[in-house]
C-alpha positions in Angstrom: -2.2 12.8 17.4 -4.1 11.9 14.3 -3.8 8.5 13.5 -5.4 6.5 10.6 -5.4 2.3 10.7 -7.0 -0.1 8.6 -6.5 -3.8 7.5 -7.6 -5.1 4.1 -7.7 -8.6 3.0 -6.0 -8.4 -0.2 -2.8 -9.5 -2.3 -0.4 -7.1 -2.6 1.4 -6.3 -6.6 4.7 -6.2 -6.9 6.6 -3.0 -8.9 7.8 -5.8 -11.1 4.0 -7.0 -12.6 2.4 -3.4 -12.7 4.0 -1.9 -16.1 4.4 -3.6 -19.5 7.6 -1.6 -20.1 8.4 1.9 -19.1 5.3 3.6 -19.2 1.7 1.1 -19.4 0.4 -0.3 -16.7 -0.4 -4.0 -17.2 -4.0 -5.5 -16.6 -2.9 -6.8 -13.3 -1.7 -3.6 -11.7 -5.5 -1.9 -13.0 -7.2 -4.3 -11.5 -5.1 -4.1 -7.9 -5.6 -0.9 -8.3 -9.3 -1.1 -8.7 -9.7 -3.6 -5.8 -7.3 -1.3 -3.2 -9.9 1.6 -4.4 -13.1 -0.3 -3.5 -11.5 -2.1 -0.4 -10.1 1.2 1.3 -12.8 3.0 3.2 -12.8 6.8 3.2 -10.8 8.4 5.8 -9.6 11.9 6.8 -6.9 12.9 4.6 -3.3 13.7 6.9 -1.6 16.6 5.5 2.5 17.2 5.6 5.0 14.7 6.8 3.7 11.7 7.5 5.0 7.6 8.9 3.8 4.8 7.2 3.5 1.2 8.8 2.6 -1.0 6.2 2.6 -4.8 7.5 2.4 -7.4 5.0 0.9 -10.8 5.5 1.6 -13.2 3.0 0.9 -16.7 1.4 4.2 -16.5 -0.6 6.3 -14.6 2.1 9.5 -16.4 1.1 9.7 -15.8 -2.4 8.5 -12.2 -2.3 10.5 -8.9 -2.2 8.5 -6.4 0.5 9.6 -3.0 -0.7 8.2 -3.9 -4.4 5.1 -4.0 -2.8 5.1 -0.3 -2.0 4.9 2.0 -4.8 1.3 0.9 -6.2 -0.1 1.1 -2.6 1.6 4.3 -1.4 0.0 5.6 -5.2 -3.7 4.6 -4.2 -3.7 5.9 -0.5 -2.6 9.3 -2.2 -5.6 9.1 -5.2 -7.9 7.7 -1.9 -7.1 10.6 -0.4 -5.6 9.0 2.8 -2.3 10.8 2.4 -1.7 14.5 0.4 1.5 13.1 -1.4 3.9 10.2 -1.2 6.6 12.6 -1.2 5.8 13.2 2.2 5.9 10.2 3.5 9.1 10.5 5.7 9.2 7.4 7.7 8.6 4.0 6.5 8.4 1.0 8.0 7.7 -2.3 6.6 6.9 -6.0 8.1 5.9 -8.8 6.6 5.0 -12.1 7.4 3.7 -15.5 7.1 -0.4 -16.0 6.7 -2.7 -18.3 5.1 -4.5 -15.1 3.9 -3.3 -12.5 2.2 -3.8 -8.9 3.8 -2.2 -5.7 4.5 -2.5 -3.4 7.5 -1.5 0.1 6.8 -0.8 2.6 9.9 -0.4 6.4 9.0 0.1 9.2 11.6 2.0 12.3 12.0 6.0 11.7 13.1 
């Protein structure tokens, strides 16, 4: 079973502070965006259906909505190459928690 983990120290972006509008991404989201790039090594891409675990550590756990937290990421690990397309992600499952750092641990594998 193929199985790709990693854990990067970073603070996720909510849905809600990556677009100025409709259609332009704000300065934050480009820069998150930027920093998931440089902070995600390069892995073996896994093709077809896929399950996600994406476990959240937060600072602000209490006051933040987890599945806004998902669309920016899931976008990157597709441009990374990590995943063919987020449309085949087919199993989700999402954590988060309390932490004095902020990170995210992302688990992909076949279902």
């Amino acid at each position: 079973m193929k199985i790709t983990q990693v854990k990067i120290p970073i603070t996720p972006l909510s849905i809600n502070a990556a677009f100025q509008g409709r259609r332009y991404k704000t300065q934050r989201c480009r820069e998150y965006e930027n920093d998931l790039w440089f902070s995600l090594p390069k892995k073996e891409k896994i093709t077809g259906k896929v399950s996600m675990k994406l476990e959240f550590s937060l600072v602000h756990h209490a006051t933040t909505d987890v599945s806004n937290l998902v669309k920016i990421l899931e976008d990157i690990l597709v441009k990374r190459g990590y995943i063919e397309d987020d449309r085949m992600v087919y199993e989700l499952h999402l954590y988060k928690s309390a932490s004095k750092k902020d990170s995210v641990r992302i688990t992909i594998s076949k279902p």
